[in-house]
SELO-980220 format. One line per field, with one value per residue (C-alpha): x, y, z. Coordinates in Angstrom, 2 decimals. Each point is the difference from the previous one (the first is absolute). Example, Ala and Ser with C-alpha at 12.3 -4.5 7.8 and 13.67 -1.06 7.14 Angstrom:
# SELO-980220
px: [12.30|1.37]
py: [-4.50|3.44]
pz: [7.80|-0.66]
END
This chain:
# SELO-980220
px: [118.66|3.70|2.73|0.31|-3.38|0.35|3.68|-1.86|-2.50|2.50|1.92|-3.50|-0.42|3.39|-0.62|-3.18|0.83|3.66|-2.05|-2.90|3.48|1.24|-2.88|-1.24|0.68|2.15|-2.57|-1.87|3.21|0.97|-3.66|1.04|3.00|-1.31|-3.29|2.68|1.56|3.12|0.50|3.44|-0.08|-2.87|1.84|2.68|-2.61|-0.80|2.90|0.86|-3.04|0.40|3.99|-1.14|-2.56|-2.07|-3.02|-3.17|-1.96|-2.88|3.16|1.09|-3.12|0.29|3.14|-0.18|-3.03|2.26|2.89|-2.51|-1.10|3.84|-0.06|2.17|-2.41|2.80|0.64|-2.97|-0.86|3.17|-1.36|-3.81|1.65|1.69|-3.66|-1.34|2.19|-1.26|-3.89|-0.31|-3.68|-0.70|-2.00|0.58|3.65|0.15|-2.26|2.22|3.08|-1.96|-0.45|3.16|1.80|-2.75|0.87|3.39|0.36|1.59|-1.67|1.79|-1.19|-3.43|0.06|1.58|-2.81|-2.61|0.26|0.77|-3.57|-1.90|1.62|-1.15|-3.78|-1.07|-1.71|-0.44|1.18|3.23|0.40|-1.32|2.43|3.15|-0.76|0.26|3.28|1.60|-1.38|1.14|3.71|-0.09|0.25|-2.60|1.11|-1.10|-2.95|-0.95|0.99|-1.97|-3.42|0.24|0.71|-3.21|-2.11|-2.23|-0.16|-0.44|-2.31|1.70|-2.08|-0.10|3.22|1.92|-0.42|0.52|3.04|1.37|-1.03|2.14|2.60|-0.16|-0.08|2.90|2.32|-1.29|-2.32|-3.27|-1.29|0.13|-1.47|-3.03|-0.90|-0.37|-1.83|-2.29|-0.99|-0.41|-2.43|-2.19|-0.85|0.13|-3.13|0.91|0.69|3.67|0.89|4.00|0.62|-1.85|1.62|3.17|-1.27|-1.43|4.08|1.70|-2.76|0.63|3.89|0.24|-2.24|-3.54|-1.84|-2.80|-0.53|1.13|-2.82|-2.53|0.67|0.08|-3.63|-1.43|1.79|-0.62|-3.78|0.38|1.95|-1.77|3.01|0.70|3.69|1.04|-2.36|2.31|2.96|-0.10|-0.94|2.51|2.45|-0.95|-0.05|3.67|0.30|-2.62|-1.10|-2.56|-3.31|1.07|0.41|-3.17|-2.38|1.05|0.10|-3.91|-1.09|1.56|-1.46|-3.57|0.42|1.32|-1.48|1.11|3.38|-0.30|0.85|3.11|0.78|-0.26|2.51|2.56|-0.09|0.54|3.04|1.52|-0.41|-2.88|-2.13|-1.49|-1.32|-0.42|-2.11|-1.63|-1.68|-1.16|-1.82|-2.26|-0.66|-2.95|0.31|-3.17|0.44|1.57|-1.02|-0.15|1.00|1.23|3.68|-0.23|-1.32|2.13|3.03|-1.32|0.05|3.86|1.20|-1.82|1.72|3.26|0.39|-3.27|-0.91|-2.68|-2.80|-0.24|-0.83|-2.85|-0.98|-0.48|-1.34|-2.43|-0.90|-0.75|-1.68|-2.34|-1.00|-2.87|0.81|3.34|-0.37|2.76|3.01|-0.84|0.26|3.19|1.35|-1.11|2.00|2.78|0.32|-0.05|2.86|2.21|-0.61|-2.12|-3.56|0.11|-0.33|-2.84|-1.96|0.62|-2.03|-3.24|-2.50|0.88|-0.12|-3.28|-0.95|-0.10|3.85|0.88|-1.85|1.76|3.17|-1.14|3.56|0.98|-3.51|0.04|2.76|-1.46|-3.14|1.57|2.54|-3.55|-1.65|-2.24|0.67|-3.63|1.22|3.30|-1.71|-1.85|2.44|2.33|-2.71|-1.30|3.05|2.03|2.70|1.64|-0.89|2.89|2.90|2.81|0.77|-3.70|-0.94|2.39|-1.36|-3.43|1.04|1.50|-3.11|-2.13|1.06|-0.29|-3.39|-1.44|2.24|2.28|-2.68|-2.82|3.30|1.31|-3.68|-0.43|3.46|-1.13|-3.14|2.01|2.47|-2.98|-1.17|3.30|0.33|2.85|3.42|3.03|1.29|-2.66|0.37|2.58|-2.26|-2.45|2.37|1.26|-3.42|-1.47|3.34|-1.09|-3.20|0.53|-2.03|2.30|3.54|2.83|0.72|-4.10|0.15|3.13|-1.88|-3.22|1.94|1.70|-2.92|-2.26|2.75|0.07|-3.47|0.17|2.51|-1.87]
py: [134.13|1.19|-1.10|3.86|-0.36|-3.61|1.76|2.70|-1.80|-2.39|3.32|1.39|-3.12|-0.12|3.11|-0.31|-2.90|1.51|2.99|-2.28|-1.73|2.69|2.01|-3.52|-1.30|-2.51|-2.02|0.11|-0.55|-2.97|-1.49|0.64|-2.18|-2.51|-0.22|-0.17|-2.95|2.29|-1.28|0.35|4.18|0.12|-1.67|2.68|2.97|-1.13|0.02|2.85|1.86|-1.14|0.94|3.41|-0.09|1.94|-2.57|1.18|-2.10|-0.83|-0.86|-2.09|-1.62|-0.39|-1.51|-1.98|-2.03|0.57|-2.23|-2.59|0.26|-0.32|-3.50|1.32|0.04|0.56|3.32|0.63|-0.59|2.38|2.87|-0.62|0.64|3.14|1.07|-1.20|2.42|3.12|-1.34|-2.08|-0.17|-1.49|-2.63|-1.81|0.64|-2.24|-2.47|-0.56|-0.43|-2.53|-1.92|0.08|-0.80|-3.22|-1.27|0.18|-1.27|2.75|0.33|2.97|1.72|-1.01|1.27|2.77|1.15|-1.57|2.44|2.87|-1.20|-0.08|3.77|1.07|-1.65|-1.84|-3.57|-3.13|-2.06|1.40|0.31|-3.77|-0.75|2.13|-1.32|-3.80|1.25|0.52|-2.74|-2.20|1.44|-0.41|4.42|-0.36|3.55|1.57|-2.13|1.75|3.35|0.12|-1.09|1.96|3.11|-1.13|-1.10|2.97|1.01|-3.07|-2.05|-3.30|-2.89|-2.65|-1.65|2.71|1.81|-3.80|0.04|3.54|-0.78|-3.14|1.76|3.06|-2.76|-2.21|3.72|-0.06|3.34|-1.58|3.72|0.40|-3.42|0.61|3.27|-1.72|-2.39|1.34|2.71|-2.89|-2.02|3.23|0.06|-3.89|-1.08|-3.60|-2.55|1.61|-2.98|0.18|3.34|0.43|-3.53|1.49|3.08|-2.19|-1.40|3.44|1.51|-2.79|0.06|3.60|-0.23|1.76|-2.71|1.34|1.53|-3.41|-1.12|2.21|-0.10|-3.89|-0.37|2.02|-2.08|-3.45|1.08|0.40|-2.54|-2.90|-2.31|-1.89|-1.10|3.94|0.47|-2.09|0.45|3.96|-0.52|-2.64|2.73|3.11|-2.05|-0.99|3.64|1.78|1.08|-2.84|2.09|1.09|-3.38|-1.16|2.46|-1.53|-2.98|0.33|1.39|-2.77|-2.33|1.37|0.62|-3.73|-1.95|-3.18|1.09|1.35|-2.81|-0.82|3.58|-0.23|-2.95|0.88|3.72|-2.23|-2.28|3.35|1.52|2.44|-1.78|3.30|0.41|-3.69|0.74|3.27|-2.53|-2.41|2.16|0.80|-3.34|-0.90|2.48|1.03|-1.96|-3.11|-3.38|-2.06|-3.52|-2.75|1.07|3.50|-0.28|-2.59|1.90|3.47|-2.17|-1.37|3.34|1.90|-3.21|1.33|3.50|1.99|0.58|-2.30|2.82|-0.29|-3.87|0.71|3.34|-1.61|-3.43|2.00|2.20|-3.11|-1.50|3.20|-0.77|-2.71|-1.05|-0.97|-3.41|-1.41|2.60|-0.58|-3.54|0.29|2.26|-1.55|-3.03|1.96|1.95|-4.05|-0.97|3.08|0.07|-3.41|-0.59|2.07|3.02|-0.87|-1.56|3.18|1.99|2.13|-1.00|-3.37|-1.00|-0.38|-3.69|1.69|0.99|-4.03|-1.48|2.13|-1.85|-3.27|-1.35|3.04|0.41|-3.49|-0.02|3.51|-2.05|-2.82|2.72|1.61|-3.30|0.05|-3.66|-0.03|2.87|-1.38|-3.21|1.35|2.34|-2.82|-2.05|2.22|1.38|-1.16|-1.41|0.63|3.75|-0.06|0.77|-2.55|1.43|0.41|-3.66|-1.60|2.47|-1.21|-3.73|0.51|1.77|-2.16|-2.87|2.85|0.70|-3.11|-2.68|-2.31|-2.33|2.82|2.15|-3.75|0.38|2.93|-0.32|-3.38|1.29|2.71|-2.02|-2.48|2.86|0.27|3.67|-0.92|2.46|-2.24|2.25|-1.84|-3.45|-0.19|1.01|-2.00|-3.10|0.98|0.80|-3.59|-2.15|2.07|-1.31|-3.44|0.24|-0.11|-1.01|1.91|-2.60|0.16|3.40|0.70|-2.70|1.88|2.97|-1.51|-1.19|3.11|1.97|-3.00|0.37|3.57|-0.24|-2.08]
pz: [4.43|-0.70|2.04|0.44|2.18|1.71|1.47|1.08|1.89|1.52|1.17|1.74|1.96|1.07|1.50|1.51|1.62|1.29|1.39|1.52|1.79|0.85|1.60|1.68|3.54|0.25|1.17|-2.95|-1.79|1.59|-0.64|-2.95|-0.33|1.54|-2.22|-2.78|1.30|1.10|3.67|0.21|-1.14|2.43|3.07|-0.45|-0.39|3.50|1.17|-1.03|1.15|3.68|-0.05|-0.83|2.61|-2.37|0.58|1.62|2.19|-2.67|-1.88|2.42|-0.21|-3.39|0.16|2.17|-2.52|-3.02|1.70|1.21|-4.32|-0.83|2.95|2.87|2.92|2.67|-1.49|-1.13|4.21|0.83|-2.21|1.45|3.91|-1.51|-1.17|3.88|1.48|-2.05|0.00|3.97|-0.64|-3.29|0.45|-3.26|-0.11|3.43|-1.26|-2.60|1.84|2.39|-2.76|-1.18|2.95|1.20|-4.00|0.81|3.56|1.63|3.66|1.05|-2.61|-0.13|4.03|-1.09|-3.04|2.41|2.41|-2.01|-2.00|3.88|0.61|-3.33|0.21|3.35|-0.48|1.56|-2.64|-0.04|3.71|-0.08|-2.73|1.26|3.76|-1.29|-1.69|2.93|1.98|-2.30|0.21|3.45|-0.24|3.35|1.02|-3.38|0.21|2.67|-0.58|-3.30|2.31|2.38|-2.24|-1.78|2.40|0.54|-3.83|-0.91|2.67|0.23|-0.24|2.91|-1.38|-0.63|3.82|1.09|-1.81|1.50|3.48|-0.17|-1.38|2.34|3.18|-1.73|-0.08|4.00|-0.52|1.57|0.41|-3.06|-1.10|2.38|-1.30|-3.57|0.91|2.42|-2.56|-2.75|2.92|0.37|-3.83|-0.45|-2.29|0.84|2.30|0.09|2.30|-1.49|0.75|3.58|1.03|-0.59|1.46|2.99|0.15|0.01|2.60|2.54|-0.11|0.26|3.22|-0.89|1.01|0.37|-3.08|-1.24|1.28|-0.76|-3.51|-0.08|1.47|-2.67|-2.69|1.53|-0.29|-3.42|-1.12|1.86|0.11|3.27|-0.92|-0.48|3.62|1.76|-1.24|0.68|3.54|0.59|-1.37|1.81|2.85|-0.08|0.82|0.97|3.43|1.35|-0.24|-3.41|-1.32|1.72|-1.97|-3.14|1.53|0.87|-3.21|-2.12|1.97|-0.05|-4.07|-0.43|2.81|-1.61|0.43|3.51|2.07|-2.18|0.40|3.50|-0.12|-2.07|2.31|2.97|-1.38|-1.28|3.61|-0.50|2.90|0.61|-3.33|-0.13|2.93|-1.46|-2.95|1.98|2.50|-3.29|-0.94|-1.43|-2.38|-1.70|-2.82|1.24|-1.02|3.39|-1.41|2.32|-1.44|1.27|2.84|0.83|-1.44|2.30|2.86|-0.64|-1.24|2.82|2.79|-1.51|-0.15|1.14|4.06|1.56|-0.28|-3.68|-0.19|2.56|-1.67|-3.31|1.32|1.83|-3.50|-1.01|2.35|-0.57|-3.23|0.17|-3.30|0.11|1.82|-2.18|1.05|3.33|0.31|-2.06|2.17|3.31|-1.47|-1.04|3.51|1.67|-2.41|0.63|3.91|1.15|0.62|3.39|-2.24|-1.48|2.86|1.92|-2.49|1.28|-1.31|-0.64|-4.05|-1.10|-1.82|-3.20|-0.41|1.89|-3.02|-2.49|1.26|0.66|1.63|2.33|0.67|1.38|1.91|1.69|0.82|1.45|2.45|1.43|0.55|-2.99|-1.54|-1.92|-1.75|-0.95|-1.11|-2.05|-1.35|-0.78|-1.64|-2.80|-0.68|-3.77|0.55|-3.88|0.59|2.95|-0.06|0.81|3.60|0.18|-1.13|2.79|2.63|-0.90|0.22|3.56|1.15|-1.55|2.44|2.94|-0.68|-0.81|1.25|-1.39|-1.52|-1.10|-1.57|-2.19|-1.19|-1.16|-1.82|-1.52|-0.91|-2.13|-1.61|-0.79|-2.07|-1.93|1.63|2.61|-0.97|-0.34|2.76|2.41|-0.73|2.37|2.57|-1.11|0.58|3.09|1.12|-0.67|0.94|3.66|0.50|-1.91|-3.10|-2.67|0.05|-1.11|-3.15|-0.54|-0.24|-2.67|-1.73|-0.04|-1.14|-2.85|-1.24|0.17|-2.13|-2.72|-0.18|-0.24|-2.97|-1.98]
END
């Protein structure tokens, strides 16, 4: 080829290329530069282009990439917010510019593309995201601005109408607060037993108790926890009217009857007697379990705070239920301890044999106050003295030697502690017993003691 020919074809690409310039965007020609390695001509090309303000959005767009290319991602972020401002709802533009402002640590402008992001394209992971934002800057009035404008379009989870309702009742608009949250406890799939506890809290102090407690007796049902049970009645009780407070009172009680009598008690040392009262007029509940420490605890709780009618209502429940010769003689004992034995030897009809055997010591001493020793004796003499308790054991002791004498009572002591089954409790008695009627001396005795334990060592 001539040099005639290779200058020709040099001039022809000059020229294409200078027309493919010049009839090119100057997006594409600043691509251009900056695929050439030109950075610096394609820095001022932008420049230049946004001084004009000859740039388009898409250009903006395009831009705004092409000075991220050239590494100057805070203008490159300036000339993206130009392009948010002609295009609010593009998605991807606002994605980028979240991700650009969490890589470089600037909160305010993370809120700021945040919530332009949840305008442009409602979802929970922003809201979750932008909401934590704020929390985090301690922004709580944004925080809950931005919930409640999406609560509805966006049904909060639990946590997130928790967190307005708190918010709502910190700013002092209860009203407001209960409205959330008694539309969130009407859909609840759960347990919800955050949100209506706090509902529970803002009902009672802004005086609807009684919706209060309606609401609470249908959760307590299903939540089956004695601790929340009680502690909502002791709080609507505070303030609540008395027969209010008492219908709680009497369904927790008959859902947790483990819990009632403590219920009852702690209702009566905060004041409540006539709830307190209200329980214990229902006691036994269905499914109570009638133990020596309940019924024992009924009769205390009942000596303390309820009227005289229920402690002979339910003793005479009991006493209608053949079965239950065990709760009876517990309670006959526990009526004697709380008001004396007169009580109890008053009743009509009389206690049968059946419930004095069940409790060997009171029944005793019942038997010897109407004159019937050979029931007592024999009361005392088959009954176990390890199964006592320590009261019980020195009770026995004492009317051992009123039934049977001084010298018949040593015996049957001896013959117990001869069979290695006298408690330590009793050896005392035992001692004192014997020293009485001369058959074993006080030294004899701590002898014989001492050496029944050594042997029992070894």
């Amino acid at each position: 080829m001539t040099s005639a020919r290779i200058l020709l074809a040099v001039i022809v690409a000059i020229c294409l290329a200078a027309g493919y310039l010049a009839q090119s965007g100057p997006e594409e020609r600043i691509a251009t530069l900056i695929r050439d390695g030109r950075r610096a001509e394609a820095s001022r090309e932008i420049d230049t282009v946004l001084a004009d303000g000859r740039a388009t959005p898409h250009m903006l767009m395009t831009l705004a990439h092409l000075q991220d290319a050239l590494g100057d991602p805070a203008r490159a972020t300036e000339t993206m917010e130009l392009y948010r401002l002609a295009r609010p709802d593009d998605t991807a533009a606002l994605d980028w510019l979240v991700n650009r402002y969490e890589g470089s640590e600037d909160p305010d402008g993370l809120a700021e593309a945040l919530a332009a992001r949840l305008q442009a394209r409602p979802t929970r992971e922003t809201l979750a995201r932008l909401t934590a934002l704020h929390r985090y800057a301690g922004r709580f009035a944004e925080e809950r601005a931005v919930l409640q404008t999406y609560d509805r379009a966006l049904s909060l989870d639990s946590d997130q109408v928790q967190r307005l309702a708190e918010l709502l009742a910190a700013e002092g608009r209860d009203a407001e607060a209960i409205s959330v949250l008694k539309r969130a406890d009407e859909a609840a799939a759960g347990d919800g037993e955050r949100s209506r506890t706090l509902l529970f809290t803002l009902l009672v102090q802004g005086g609807h108790h009684a919706e209060a407690a309606r609401r609470a007796q249908g959760w307590l049902a299903l939540w089956k926890k004695p601790w929340l049970a009680t502690r909502f009645t002791l709080r609507l009780a505070r303030h609540a009217p008395m027969e209010v407070a008492a219908r709680l009172a009497r369904t927790s009680a008959a859902l947790h009857p483990d819990g009632g009598l403590y219920l009852a008690k702690s209702l009566g040392e905060q004041g409540a007697r006539g709830a307190a009262d209200a329980v214990l007029a229902d006691w036994p509940w269905p499914e109570t379990r009638l133990t020596v420490q309940e019924v024992q605890s009924f009769v205390e709780v009942a000596a303390r705070f309820g009227r005289p009618a229920h402690l002979w209502g339910a003793f005479a429940r009991l006493r209608a239920r053949p079965a239950e010769t065990a709760a009876q003689a517990t309670f006959a004992e526990a009526l004697a301890s709380q008001f004396g034995d007169g009580v109890v030897l008053a009743l009509q009809p009389p206690l049968a044999m059946e419930l004095l055997r069940e409790r060997p010591v009171f029944g005793a001493r019942i038997a010897l106050a109407t004159g019937r020793r050979s029931l007592a004796q024999h009361l005392l003499a088959t009954a176990e003295p390890g199964a006592l308790s320590v009261p019980e054991q020195l009770d026995w002791s004492r009317l051992l030697r009123t039934a049977f004498g001084p010298l018949r009572g040593f015996e049957i002591l001896d013959e117990v502690r001869r069979r290695g089954d006298l408690p330590a409790g009793l050896q005392a008695s035992h001692r004192d017993l014997g020293a009485e009627i001369g058959r074993v001396s006080v030294r004899r005795s701590n002898f014989a003691d001492a050496n029944l334990t050594g042997r029992a060592t070894r």
